[in-house]
SEKOLSE-985718 format. One record per residue: residue number from 1; x negated, y negated, z negated of N, C-alpha, C in turn. Coordinates in steps of 0.2 Angstrom, whole numbers, plus 5000, padded with zeros to 4 digits. Each point is the difference from the previous one (the first is absolute). Layout:
% SEKOLSE-985718
   i  n_u  n_v  n_w ca_u ca_v ca_w  c_u  c_v  c_w
 NUM    X    Y    Z    X    Y    Z    X    Y    Z
...
This chain:
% SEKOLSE-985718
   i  n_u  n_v  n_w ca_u ca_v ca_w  c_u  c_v  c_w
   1 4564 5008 5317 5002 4998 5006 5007 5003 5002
   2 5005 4996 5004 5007 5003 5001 4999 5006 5005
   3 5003 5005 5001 5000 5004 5002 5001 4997 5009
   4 5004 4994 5001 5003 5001 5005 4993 4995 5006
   5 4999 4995 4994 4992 4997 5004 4995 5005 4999
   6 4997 5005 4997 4999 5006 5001 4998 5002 5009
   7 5009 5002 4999 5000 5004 5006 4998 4995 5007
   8 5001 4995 4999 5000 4994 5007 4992 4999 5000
   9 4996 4996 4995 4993 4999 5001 4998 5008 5002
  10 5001 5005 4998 4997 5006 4999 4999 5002 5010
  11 5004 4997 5001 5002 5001 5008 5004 5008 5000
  12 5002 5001 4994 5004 5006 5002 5008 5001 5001
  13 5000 4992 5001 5008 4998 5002 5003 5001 5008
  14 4992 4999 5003 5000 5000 5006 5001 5009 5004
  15 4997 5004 4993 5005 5008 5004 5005 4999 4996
  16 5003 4996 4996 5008 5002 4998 5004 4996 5006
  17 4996 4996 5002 5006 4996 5007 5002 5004 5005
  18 4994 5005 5002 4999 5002 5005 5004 5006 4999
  19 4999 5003 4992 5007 5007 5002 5004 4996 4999
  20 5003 4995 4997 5008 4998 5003 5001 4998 5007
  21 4995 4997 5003 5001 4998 5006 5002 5007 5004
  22 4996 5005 4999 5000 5009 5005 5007 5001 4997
  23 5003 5000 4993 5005 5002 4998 5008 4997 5004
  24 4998 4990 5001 5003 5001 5004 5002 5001 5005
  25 4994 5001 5005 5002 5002 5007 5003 5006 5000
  26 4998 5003 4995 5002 5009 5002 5009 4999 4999
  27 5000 4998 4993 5008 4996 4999 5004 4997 5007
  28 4995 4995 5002 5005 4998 5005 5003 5004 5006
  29 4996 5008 5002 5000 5002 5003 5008 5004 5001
  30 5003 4998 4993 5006 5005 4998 5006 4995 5003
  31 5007 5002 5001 5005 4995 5004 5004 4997 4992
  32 4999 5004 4995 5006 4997 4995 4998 4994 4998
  33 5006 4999 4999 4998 4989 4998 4994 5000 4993
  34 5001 5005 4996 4996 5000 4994 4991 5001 5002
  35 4998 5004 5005 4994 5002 5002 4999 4989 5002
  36 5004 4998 5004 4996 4993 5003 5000 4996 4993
  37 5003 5001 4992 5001 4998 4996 4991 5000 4999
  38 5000 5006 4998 4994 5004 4996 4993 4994 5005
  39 5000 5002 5008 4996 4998 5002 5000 4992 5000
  40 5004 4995 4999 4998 4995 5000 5000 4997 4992
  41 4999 5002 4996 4998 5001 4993 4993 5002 5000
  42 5000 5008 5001 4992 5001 5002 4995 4994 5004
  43 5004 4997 5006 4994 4996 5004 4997 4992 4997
  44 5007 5000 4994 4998 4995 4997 4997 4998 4995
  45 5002 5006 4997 4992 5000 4994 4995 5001 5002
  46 5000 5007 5005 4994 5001 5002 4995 4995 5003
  47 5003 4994 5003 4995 4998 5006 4998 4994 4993
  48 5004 4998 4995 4997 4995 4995 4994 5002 4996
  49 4999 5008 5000 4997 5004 4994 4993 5000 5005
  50 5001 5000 5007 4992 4999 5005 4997 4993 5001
  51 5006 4996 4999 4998 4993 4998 4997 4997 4995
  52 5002 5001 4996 4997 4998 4993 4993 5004 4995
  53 4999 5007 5007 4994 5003 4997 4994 4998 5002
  54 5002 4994 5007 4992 4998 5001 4997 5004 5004
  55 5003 5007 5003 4995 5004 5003 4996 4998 5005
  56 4994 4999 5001 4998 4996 5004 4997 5007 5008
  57 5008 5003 5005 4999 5002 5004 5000 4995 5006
  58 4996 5002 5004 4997 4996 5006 5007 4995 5003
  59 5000 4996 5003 5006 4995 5000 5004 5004 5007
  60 4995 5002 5004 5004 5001 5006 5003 5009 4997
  61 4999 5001 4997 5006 5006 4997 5004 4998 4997
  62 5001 4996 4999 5005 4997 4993 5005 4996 5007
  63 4996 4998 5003 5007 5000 5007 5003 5005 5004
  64 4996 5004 5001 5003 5008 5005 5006 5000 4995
  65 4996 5001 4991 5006 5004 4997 5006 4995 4998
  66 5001 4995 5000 5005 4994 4999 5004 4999 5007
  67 4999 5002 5006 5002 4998 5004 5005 5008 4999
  68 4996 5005 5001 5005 5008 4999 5003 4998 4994
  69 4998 4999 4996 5006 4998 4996 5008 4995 5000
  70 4996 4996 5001 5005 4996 5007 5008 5001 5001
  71 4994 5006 5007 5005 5005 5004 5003 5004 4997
  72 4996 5003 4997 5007 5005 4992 5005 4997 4999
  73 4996 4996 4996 5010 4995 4997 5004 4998 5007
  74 4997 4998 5003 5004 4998 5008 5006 5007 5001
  75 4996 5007 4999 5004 5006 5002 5004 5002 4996
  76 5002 4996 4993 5006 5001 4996 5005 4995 5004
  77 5000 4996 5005 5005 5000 5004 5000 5002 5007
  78 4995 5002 5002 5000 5002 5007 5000 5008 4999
  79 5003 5005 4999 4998 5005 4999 4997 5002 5007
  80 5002 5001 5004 4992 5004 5004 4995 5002 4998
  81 4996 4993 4998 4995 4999 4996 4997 5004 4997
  82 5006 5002 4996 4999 5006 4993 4995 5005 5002
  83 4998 5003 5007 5000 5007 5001 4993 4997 5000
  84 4996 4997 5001 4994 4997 4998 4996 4994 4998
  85 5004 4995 4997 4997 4994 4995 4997 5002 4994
  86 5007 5004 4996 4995 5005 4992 4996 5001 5002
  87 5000 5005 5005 4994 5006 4998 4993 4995 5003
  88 5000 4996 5003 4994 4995 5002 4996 4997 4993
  89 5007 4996 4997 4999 4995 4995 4996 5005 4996
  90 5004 5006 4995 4996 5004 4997 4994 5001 5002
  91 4999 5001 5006 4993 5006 5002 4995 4994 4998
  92 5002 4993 5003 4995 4995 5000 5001 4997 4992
  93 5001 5000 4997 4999 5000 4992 4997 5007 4996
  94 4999 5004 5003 4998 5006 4996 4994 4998 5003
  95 4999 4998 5006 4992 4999 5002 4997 4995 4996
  96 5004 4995 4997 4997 4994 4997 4997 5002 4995
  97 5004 5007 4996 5000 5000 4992 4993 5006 5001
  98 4998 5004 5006 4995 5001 5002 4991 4999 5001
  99 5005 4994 5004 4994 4994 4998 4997 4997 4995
 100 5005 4998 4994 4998 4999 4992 4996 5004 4999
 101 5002 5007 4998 4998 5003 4996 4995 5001 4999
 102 4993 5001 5004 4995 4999 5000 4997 4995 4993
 103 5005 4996 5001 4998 4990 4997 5000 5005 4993
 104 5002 5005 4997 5003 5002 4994 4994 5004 4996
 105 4995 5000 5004 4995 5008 4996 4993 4998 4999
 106 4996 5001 4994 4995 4997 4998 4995 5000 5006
 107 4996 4996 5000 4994 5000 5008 4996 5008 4996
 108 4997 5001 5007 4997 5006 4999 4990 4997 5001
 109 4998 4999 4994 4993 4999 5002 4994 5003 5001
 110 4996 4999 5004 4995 5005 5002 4995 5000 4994
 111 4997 5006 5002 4994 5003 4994 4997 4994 4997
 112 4997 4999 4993 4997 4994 4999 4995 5001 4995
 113 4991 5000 5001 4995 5004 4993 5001 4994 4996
 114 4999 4993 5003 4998 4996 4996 5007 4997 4996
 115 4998 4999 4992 5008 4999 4995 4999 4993 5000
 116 5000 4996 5005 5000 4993 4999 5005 4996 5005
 117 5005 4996 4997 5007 4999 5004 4998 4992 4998
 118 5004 4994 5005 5001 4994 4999 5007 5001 5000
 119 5002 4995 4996 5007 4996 5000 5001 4993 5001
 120 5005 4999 5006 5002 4994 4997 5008 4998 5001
 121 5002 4996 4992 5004 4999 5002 5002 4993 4995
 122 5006 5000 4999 5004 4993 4994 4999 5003 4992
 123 5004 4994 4999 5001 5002 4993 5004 5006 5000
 124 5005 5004 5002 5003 5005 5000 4993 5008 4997
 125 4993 4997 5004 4993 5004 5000 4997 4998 4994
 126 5001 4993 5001 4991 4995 4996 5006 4999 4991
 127 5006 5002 5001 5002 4999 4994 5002 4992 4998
 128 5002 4994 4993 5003 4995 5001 4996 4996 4996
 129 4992 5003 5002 4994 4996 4999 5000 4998 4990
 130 4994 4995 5000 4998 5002 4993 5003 5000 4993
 131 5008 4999 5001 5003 5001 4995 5003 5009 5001
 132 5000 5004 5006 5002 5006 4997 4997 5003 4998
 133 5002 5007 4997 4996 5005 4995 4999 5006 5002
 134 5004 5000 5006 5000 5006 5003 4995 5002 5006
 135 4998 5006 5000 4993 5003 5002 5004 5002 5007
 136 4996 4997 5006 5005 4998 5008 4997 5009 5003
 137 5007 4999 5004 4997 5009 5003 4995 4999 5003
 138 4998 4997 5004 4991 5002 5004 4995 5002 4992
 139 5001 4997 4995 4996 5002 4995 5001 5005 5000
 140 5007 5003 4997 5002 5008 4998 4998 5003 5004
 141 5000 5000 5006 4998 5004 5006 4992 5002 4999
 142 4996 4992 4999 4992 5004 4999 4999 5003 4996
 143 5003 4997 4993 4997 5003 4994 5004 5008 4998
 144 5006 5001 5003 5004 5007 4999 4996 5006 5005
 145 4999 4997 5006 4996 5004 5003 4994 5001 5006
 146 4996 4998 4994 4995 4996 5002 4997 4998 5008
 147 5005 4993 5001 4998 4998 5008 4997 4993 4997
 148 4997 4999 5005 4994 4992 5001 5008 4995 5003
 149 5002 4996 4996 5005 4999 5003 4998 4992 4999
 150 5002 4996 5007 4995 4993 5002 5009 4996 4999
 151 5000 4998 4995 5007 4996 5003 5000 4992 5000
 152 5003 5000 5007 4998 4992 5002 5006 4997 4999
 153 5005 5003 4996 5008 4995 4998 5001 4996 4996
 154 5003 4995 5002 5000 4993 4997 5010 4997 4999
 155 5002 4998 4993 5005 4998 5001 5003 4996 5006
 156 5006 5001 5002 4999 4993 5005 4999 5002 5007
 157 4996 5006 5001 4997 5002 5007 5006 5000 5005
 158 4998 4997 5006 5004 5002 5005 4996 5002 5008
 159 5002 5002 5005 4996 5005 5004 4995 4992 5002
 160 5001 4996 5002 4993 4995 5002 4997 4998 4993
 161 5001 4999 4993 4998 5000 4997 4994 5006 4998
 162 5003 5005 5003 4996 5009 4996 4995 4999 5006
 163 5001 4997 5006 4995 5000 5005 4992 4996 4997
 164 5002 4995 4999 4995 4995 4996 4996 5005 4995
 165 5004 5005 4997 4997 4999 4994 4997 5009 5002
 166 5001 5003 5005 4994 5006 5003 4997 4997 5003
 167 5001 4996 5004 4993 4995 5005 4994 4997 4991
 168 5000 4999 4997 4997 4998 4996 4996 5007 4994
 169 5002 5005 5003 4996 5003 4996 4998 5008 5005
 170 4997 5002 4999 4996 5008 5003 5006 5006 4998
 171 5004 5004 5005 5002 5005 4998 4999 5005 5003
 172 4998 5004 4997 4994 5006 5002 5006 5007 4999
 173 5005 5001 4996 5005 5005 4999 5001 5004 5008
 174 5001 5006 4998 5004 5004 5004 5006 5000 5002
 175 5004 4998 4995 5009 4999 4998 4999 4992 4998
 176 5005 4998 5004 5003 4993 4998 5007 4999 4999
 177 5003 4998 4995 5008 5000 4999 5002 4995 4998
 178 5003 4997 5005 5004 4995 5001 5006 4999 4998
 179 5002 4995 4996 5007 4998 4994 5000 4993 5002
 180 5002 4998 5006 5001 4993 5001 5005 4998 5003
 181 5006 4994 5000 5005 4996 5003 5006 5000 4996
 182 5000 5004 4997 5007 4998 4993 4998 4990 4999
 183 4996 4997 4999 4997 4995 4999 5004 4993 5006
 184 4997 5006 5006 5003 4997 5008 5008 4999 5001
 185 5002 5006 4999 5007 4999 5000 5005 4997 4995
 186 4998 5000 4993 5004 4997 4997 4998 4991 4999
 187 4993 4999 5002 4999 4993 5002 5000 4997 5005
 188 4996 4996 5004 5002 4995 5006 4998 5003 5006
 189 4996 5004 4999 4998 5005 5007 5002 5002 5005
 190 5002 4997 5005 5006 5003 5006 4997 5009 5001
 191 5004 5001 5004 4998 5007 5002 4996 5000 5005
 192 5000 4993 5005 4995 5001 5006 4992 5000 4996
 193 5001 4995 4996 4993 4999 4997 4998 5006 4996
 194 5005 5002 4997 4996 5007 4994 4999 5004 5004
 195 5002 5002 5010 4998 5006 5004 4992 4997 5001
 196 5000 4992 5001 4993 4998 5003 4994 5003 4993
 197 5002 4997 4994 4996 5001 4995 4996 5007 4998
 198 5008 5005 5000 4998 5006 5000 4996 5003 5005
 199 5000 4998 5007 4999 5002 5006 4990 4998 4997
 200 4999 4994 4999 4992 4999 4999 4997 5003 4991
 201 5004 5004 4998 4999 5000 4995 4998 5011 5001
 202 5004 5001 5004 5000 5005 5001 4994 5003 5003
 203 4998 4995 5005 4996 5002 5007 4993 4997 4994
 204 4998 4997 4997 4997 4998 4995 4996 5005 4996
 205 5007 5004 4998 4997 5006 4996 4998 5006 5003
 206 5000 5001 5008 4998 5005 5003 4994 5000 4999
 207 4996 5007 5001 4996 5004 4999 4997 5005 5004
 208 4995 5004 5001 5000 5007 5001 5000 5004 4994
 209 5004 5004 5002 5001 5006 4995 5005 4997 4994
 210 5002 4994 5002 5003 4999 4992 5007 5000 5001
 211 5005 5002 4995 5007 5001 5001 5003 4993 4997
 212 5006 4997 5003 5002 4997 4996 5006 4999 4999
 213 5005 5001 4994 5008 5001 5000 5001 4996 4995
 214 5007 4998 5003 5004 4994 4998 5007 5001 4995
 215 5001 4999 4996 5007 5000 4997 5006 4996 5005
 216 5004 5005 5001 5004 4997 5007 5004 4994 4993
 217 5003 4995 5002 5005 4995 4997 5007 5003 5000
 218 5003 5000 4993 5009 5001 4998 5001 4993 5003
 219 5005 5000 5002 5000 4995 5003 5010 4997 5000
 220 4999 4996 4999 5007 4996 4997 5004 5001 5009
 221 5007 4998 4997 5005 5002 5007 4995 4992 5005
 222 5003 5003 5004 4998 4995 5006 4993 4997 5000
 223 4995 5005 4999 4994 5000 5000 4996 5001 5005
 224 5002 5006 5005 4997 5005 5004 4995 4997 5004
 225 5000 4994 5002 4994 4996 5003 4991 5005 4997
 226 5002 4996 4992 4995 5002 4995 4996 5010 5001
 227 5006 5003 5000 5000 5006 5001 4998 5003 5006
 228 5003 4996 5004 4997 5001 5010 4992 4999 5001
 229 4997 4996 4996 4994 4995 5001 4997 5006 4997
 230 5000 5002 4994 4998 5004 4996 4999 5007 5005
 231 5001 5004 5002 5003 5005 5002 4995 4999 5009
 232 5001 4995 5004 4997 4999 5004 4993 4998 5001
 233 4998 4998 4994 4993 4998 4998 4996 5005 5000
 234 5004 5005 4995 4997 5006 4997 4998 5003 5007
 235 5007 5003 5001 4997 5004 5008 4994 4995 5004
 236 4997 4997 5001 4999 4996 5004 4991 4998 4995
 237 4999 5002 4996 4994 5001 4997 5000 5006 4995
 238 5004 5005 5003 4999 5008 4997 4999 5000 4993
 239 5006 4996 4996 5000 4997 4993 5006 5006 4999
 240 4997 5005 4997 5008 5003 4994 5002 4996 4995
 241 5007 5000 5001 5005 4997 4995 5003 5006 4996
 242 5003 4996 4993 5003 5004 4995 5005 4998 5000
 243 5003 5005 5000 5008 5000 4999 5002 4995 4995
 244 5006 4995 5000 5001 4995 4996 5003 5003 4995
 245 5004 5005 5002 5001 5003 4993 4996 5003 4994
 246 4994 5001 5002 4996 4999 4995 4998 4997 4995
 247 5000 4993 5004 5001 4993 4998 5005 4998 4993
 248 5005 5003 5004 5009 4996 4997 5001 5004 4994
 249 4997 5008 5002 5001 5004 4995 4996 4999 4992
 250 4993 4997 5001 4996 4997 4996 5006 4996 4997
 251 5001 4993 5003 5004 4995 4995 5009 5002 4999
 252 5001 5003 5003 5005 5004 4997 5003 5005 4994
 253 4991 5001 4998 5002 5005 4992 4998 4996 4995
 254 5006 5001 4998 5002 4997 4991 4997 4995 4997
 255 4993 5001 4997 4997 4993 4998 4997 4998 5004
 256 4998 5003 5005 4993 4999 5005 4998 4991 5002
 257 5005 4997 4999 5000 4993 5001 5000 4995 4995
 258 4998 4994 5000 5001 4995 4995 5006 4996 5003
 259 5000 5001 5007 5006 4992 5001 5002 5004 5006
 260 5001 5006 5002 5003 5003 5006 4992 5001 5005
 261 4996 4997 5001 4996 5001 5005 4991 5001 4996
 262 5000 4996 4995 4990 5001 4998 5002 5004 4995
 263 4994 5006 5002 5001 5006 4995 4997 5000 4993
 264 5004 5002 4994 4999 5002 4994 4996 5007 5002
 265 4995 5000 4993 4996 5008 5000 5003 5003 5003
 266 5004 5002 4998 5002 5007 5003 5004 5000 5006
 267 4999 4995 5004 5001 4998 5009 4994 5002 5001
 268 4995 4996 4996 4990 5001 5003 5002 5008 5000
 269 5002 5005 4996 4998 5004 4999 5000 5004 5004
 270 5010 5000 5003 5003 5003 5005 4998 4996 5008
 271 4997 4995 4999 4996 4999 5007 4991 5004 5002
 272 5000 5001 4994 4992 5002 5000 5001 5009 5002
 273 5008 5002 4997 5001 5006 5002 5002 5002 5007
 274 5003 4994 5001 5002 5000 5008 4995 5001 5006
 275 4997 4995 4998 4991 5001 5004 4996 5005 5001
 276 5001 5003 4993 4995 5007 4998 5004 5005 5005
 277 5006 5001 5000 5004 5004 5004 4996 5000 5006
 278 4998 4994 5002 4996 4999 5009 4995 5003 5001
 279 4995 4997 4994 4995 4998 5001 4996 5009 4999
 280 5003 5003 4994 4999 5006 4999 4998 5006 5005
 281 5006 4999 5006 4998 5007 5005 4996 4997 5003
 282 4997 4993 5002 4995 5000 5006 4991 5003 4994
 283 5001 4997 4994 4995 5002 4995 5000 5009 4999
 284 5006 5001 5000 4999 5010 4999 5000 5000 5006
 285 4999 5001 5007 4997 5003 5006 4993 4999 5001
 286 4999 4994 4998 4994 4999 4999 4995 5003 4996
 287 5002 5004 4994 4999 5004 4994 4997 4995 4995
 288 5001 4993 4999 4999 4997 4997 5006 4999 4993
């Protein structure tokens, strides 16, 4: 995968905007013609590099910080301005890239005796069905370290599709991990519909006692819709999500893919390690 679509779905484009954007401001606050150079270069790339990552932070932030930014550029003619437009713009985008971070670190899951996890998700999980050869990672997962692993993926799946097909069977797991809407997005799905779908699909899988986390979606430029729903839903049924880059990282190495997106073995294999990463500390606290 090109380094530079890398950095964009990875959402880590969205803190390189954000220190050019700081960089500008601090730039602008200087009188020589070269500093207002530097800053309206910085604001340019910057504000494209937050666009195109999809971040999906809350809309009415994205307004406070567009508006101060605004004003910024406005106080490259108004100088007045200068004595507090930067330092506004900045502080309000270092808040923003604040507020990501969290989005960045694996979910922390609570203690778990019992080693039995459901999955559901697409072909990216269930594999490219019965012509491939390769052993899917919910398999590697049980059989490497031996978990009861119940997996309800099907190629094709999309979140009202995964809904039908939990409603149809008994899941009894602890852990449930969810790999769904790459299907949504790249297909006919609006984003209003994929929020409703996932919204019954979520509430669906609740439980007592049971955890369930979600693989956040890499998500193409002018996506954030997808990303907002995701992100909103979770909070809002106490679903952990996984950082996308885990995801991106997965089909990002070397062979790991057939065509860009459905994994070769050793994708299963580097997704199955990606999991265990997860799944691990809540099983050692547990002393399992």
């Amino acid at each position: 995968m090109n380094w530079l679509v890398y950095h964009i779905v990875s959402g880590d484009a969205f803190f390189t905007g954000i220190a050019l954007l700081i960089i500008g401001a601090v730039a602008s606050t200087r009188t020589r013609p070269v500093f207002d150079r530097i800053a309206g270069v910085s604001f340019l790339i910057g504000v494209i590099a937050v666009i195109l990552s999809s971040t999906a932070i809350p809309y009415w932030f994205y307004a406070i910080a567009t508006v101060s930014t605004l004003v910024w550029i406005a106080s490259l003619y108004k100088r007045p301005w200068r004595r507090w437009a930067p330092h506004l713009t900045a502080t309000l985008w270092l808040v923003a890239a604040l507020l990501e971070i969290p989005f960045h670190f694996l979910p922390s899951l609570s203690p778990i005796s019992d080693r039995h996890v459901a999955i559901l998700g697409d072909s990216v999980t269930a594999g490219m069905g019965a012509d491939d050869p390769s052993e899917t990672w919910p398999s590697l997962l049980g059989r490497t370290h031996h978990l009861q692993v119940q997996n309800l993926s099907h190629v094709g799946e999309t979140a009202a599709s995964a809904l039908k097909r939990a409603k149809s069977r008994q899941i009894s797991a602890p852990i449930v991990i969810v790999e769904i809407g790459g299907n949504d997005i790249l297909g006919s799905t609006s984003a209003a519909q994929f929020a409703r779908d996932l919204d019954a699909l979520l509430q669906h899988l609740q439980a007592p006692g049971r955890q369930v986390v979600m693989f956040e979606l890499p998500l193409p430029p002018f996506c954030h819709e997808y990303g907002r729903a995701q992100r909103r839903l979770a909070a809002k049924h106490h679903v952990q999500l996984i950082p996308k880059r885990v995801f991106l990282s997965v089909l990002a190495s070397g062979d790991a893919t057939l065509d860009s997106i459905h994994l070769s073995q050793s994708g299963h294999q580097l997704m199955a390690d990606s999991v265990w990463r997860m799944l691990r500390l809540a099983l050692h606290r547990s002393g399992g």
